[in-house]
N, C-alpha and C positions, 0 to 999 in steps of 0.2 A: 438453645437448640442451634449446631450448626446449620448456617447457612449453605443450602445447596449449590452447584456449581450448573450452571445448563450447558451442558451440551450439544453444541449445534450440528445441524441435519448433515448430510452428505451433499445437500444439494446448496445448505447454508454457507458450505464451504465453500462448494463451489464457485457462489456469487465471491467469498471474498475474493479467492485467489484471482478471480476475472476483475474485481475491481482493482486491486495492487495494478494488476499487470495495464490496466488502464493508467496508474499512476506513474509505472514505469514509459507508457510511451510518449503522455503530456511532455516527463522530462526528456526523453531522450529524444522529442521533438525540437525542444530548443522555444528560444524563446521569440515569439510573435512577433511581425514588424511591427503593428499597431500597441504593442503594450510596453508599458514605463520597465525600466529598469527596476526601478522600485516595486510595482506588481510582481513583476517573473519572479525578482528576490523572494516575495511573499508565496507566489503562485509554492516554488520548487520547493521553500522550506515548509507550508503544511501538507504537499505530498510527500515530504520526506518523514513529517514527524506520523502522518498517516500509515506508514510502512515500515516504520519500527517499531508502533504500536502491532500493529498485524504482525509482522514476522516474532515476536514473541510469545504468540499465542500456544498455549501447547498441543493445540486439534490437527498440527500439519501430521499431513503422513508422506508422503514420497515427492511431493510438488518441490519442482526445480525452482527454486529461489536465488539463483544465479544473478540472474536479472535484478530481482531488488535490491540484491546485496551491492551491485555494482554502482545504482546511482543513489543508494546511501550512504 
């Protein structure tokens, strides 16, 4: 029996796109006086791998991904 696909809420979406865009401004805050070189490294690359994951999704509909696309 195929496997179903779920399709999330309109409101489910909503929280993603509001979380990316929370990922977008960690990064394009820059990296913290108090944190190693070596964190920010880690910090920027799993919100980056986070927003590739999500920007692949096939539930967008018209959300400006400008933004993610930029600091991917």
């Amino acid at each position: 029996m195929p496997e179903e696909i779920e399709v999330p809420t309109v409101e489910e979406i909503a929280n993603h796109y509001s979380a990316m865009g929370d990922s977008v401004s960690l990064i394009n805050a820059g990296q913290p006086e108090d944190m190693s070189n070596e964190d920010w490294a880690d910090t920027v690359a799993r919100n980056q791998e986070h927003l590739t994951i999500m920007l692949a999704k096939d539930f967008w509909g018209s959300e400006d991904m400008t933004a993610v696309n930029a600091v991917i």
